[in-house]
C-alpha positions as CSV (number, residue, x, y, z in Angstrom):
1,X,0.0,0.0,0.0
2,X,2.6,2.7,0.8
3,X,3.6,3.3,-2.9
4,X,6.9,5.2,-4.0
5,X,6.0,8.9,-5.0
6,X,6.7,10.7,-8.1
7,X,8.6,13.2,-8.7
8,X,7.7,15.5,-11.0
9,X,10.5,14.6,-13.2
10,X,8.8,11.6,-14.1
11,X,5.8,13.7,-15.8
12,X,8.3,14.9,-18.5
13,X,8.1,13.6,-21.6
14,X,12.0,12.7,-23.1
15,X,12.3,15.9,-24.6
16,X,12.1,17.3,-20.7
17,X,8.5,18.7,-21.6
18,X,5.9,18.4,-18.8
19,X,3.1,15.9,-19.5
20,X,0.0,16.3,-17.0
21,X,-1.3,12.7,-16.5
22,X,-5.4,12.6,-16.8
23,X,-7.5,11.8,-14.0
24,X,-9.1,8.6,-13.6
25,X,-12.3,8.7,-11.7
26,X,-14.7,10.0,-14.0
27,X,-17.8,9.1,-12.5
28,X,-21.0,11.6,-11.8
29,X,-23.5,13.0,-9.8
30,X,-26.7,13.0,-11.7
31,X,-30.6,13.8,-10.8
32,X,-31.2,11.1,-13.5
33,X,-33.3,8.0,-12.0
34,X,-31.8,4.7,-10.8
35,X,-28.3,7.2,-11.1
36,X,-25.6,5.4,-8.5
37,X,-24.2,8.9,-7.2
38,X,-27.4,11.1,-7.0
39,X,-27.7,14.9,-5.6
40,X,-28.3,14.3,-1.6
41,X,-27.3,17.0,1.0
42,X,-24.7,15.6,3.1
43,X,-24.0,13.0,1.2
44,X,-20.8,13.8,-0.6
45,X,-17.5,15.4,0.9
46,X,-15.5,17.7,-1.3
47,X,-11.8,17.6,-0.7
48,X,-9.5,20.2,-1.7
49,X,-6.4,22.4,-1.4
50,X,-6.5,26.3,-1.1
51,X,-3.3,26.1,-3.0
52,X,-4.2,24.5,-6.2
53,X,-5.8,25.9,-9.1
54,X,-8.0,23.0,-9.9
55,X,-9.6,22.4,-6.9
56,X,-10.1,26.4,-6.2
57,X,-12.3,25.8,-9.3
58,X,-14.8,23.5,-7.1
59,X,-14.5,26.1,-3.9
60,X,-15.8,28.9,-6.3
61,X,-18.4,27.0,-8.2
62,X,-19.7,25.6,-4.7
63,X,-20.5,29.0,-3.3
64,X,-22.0,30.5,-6.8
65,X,-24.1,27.8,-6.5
66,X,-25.1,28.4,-3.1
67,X,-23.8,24.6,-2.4
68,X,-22.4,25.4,0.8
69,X,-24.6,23.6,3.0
70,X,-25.4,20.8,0.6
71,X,-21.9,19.8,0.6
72,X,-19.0,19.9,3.1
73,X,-15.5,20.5,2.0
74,X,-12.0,19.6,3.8
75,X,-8.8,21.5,2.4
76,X,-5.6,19.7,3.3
77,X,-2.7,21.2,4.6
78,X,-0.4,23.4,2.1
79,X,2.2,20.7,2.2
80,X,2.7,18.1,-0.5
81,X,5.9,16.4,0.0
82,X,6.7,12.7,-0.9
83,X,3.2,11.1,-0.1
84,X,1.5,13.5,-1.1
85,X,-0.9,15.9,0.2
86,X,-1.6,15.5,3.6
87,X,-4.1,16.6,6.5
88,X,-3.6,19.1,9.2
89,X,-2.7,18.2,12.3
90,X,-5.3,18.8,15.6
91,X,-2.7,21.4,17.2
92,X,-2.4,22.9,13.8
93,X,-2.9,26.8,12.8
94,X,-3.2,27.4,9.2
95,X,-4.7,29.9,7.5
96,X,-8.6,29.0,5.9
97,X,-11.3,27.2,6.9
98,X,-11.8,23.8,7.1
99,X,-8.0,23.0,7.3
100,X,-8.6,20.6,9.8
101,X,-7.6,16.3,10.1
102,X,-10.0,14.4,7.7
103,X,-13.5,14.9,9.8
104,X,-14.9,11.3,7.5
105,X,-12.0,9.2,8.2
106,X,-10.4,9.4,11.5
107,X,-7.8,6.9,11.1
108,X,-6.2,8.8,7.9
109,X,-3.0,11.2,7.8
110,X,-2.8,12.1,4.2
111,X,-5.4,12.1,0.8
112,X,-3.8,8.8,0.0
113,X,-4.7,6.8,2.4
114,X,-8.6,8.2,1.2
115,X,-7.2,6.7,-2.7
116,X,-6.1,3.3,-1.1
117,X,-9.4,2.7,0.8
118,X,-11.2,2.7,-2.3
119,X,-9.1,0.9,-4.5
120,X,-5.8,-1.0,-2.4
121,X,-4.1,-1.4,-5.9
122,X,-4.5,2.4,-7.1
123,X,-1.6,3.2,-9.0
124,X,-2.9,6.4,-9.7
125,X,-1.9,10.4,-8.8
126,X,-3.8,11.3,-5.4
127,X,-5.1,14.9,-6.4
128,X,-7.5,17.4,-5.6
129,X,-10.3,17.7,-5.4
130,X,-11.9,14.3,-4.9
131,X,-15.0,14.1,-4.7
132,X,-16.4,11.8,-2.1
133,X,-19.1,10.0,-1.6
134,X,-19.5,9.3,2.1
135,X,-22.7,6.9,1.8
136,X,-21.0,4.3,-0.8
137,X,-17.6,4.8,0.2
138,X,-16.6,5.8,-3.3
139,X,-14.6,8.4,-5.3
140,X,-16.7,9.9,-7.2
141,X,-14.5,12.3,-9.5
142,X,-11.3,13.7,-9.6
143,X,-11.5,15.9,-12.3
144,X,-12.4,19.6,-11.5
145,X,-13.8,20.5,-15.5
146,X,-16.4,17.3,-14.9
147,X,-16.9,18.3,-10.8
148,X,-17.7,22.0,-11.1
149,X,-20.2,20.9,-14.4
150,X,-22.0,18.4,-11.8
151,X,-22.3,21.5,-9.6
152,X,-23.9,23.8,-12.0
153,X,-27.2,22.0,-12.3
154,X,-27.6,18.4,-10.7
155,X,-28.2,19.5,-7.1
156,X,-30.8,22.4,-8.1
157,X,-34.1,20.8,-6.8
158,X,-32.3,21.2,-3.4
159,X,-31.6,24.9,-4.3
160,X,-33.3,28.1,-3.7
161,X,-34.3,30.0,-6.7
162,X,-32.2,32.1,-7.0
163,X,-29.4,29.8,-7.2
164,X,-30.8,27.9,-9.5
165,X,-30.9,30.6,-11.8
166,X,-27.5,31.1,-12.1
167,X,-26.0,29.6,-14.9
168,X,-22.4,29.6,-15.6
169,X,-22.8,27.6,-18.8
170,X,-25.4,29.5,-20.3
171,X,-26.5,27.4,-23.6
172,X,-25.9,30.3,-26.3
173,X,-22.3,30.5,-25.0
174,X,-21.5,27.1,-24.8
175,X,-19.7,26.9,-27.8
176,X,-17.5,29.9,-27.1
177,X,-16.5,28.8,-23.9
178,X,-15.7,25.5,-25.2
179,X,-13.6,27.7,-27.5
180,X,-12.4,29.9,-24.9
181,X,-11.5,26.4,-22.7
182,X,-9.3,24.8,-25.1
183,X,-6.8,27.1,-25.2
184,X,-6.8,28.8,-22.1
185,X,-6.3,25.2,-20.5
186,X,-3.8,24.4,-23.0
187,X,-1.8,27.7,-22.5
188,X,-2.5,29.3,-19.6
189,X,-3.7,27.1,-17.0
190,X,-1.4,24.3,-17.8
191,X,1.0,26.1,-19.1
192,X,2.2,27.9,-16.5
193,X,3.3,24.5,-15.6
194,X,4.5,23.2,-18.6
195,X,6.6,26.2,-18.2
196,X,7.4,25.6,-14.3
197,X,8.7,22.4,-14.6
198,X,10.1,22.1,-18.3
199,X,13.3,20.0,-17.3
200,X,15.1,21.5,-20.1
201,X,16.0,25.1,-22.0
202,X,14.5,24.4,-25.2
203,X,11.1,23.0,-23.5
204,X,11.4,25.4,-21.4
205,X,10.8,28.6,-24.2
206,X,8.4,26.0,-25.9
207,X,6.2,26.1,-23.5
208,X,6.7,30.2,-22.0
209,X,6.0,31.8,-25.6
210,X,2.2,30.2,-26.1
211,X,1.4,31.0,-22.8
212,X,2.3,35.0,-23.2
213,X,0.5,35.0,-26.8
214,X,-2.4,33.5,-24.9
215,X,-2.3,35.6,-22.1
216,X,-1.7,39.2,-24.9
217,X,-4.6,37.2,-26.5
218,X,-6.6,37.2,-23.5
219,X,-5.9,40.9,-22.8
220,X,-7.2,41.6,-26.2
221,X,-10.6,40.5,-25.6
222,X,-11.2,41.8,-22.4
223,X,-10.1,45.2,-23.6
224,X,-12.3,45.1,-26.6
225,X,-15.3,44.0,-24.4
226,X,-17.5,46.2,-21.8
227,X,-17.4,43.2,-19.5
228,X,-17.3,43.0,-16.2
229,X,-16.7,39.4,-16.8
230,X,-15.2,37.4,-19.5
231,X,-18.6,37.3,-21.6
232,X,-20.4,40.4,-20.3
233,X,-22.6,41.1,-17.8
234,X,-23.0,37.6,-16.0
235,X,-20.0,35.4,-15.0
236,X,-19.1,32.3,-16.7
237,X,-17.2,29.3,-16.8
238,X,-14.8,31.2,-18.4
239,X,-14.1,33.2,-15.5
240,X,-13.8,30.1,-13.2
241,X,-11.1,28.8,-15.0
242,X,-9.3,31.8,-16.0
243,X,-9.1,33.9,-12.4
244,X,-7.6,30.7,-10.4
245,X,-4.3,30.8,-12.6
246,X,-4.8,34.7,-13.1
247,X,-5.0,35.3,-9.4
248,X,-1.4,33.2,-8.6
249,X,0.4,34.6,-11.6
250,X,2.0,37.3,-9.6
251,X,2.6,35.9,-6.5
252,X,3.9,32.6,-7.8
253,X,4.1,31.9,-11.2
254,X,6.4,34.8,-12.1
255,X,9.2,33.7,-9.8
256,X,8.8,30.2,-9.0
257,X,7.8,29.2,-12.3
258,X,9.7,31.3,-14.7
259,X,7.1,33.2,-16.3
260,X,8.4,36.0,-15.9
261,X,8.4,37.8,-19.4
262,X,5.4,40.4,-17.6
263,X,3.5,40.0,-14.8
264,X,-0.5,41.0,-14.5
265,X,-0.1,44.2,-12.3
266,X,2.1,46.3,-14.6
267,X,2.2,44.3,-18.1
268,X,-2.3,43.3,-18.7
269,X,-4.2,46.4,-17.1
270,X,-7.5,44.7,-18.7
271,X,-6.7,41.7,-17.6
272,X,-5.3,43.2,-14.1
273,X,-8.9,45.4,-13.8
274,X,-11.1,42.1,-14.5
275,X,-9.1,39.7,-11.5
276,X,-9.3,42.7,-9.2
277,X,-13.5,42.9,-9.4
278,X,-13.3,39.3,-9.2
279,X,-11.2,39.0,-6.2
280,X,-12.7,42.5,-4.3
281,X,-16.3,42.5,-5.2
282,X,-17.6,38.3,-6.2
283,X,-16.9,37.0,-2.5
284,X,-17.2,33.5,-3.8
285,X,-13.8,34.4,-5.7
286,X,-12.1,36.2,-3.3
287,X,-13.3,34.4,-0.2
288,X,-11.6,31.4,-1.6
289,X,-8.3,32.8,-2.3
290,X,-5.8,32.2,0.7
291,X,-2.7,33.6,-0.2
292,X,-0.7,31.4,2.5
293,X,-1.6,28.4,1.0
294,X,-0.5,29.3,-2.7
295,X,2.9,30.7,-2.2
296,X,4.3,28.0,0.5
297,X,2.7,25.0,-1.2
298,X,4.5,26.4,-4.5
299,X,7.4,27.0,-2.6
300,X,8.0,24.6,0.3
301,X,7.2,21.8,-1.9
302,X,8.8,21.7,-4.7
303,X,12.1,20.5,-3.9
304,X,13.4,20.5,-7.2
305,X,13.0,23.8,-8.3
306,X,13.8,25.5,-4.6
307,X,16.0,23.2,-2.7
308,X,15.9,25.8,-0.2
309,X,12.1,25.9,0.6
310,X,12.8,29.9,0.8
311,X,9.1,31.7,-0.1
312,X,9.2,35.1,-1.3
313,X,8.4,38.5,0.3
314,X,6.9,39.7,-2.8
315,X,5.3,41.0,-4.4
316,X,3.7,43.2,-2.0
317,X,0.6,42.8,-1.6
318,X,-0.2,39.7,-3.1
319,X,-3.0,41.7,-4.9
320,X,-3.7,45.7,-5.1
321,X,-6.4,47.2,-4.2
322,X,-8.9,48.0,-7.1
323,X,-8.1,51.9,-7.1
324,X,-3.8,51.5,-6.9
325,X,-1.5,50.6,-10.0
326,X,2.0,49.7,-9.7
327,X,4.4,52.9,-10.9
328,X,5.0,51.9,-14.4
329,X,1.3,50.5,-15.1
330,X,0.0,54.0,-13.8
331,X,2.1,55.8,-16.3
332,X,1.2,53.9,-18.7
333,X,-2.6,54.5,-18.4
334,X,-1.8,58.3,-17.9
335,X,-0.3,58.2,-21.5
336,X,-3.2,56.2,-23.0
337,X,-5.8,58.7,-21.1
338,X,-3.9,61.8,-22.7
């Protein structure tokens, strides 16, 4: 049962470029009759990490949703060293809620012990979020694009009306977000770590030079749109999966993972303007942001790209205020107001 880890060298393909495995429970919550893993409140257990993007994805979602009392959610602890992600300890103080010792299984120290229950002969990754079904004893899904779709519409019987109204994958968008999704996941989302842990030079500028014409790309559109959000006046899918990469770019990514040809604050000001109403005024963004759990989980566990463990200062703070620009982008917007 107590499996050697991998290290993140082992995701690189031969020409050192990272290779994200897939997830591989794929099953789903559905209202459909005679379904095996139907909408129930209290039923299912959401386990995530304030640190990673993919699991913020389900946080968000589950508050837009208004799911927060429909299902529970456990974060681990920032720290992901060779077994993996683990729990917090009892006399533990970290920053967030619900960073506590797994409240379903009392006898567990880390998410793999969850993966092992299920299946002794997993030979799997052992990521967030999982999706847990306490009844059954299952794994539901450990895929956060399939999770946070589950979320959008298969528990709205048990939902007040107003949260069933809200639909973050309206039907006459559908196919531009699908659009939108492709790359942005391709570029952005995973390419920041395509980027991050590129084990050589030349995979390493393979990977850095989509991900700025994506992110230039991206900037174009929200500058040509009125917005707020990504597809006007209502927030989207698109804006899920955009603002939990968008939102560590700065404070991680630029340093820690080498993307550092601009950062958001002084080198996207549409981009920069759309995170910051995101973060300051949707509390189901910002409230699910916990900078202390991004930069040290980045940081402190990634051996081999900081031996050291050291986490930045900076930048300072980990995001501005809505109505303060950096020096330069200031300037800048001077000149273009002129």
């Amino acid at each position: 049962m107590d499996k050697a880890p991998e290290s993140t060298t082992n995701w690189a393909d031969k020409d050192g470029s990272f290779n994200r495995q897939a997830s591989q429970f794929r099953n789903a919550i559905s209202k459909q009759p005679g379904a095996e893993f139907p909408p129930e409140k209290g039923r299912y257990h959401l386990y995530v990490s304030y640190a990673c993007p993919w699991a913020h994805r389900t946080l968000i979602v589950r508050k837009l949703k208004g799911l927060e009392d429909i299902i529970p959610y456990t974060s681990v602890h920032w720290e992901m060293l060779e077994k993996g992600w683990r729990f917090a300890k009892p006399d533990e103080k970290v920053a967030g809620d619900n960073v506590t010792p797994d409240p379903i299984h009392k006898d567990v120290n880390y998410l793999r012990d969850i993966y092992f229950k299920v299946n002794p002969d997993y030979n799997g990754r052992f990521t967030v979020p999982t999706l847990y079904d306490v009844k059954q004893g299952k794994i539901v899904s450990n895929e956060s694009s399939e999770i946070i779709r589950m979320f959008y519409t298969e528990f709205d019987d048990l939902l007040p009306e107003k949260y069933k109204r809200i639909d973050l994958f309206p039907e006459h968008l559908q196919q531009e977000i699908e659009g939108v999704n492709g790359w942005t996941y391709n570029d952005i989302n995973n390419g920041v770590y395509k980027t991050g842990f590129a084990q050589t030079q030349e995979a390493y500028e393979k990977a850095i030079k989509p991900l700025f014409a994506s992110l230039d790309r991206t900037e174009d559109h929200l500058a040509e749109h009125a917005g707020p959000f990504y597809f006007g006046n209502n927030i989207t899918e698109a804006d899920v999966r955009l603002y939990t990469t968008i939102v560590r770019f700065d404070p991680v990514y630029v340093q820690h993972f080498k993307c550092n040809i601009r950062d958001i604050r002084s080198g996207y000001p549409a981009l920069h303007k759309w995170l910051r109403h995101l973060y300051w005024d949707v509390p189901a963004f910002g409230e699910t942001t916990v900078f202390e759990h991004i930069k040290k989980h980045y940081t402190k566990s990634h051996k081999q790209i900081n031996p050291a463990h050291i986490t930045p200062v900076g930048p300072v703070p980990d995001i501005l205020p809505k109505d303060v620009e950096v020096p330069a982008a200031a300037a800048a917007l001077r000149s273009t107001n002129q």
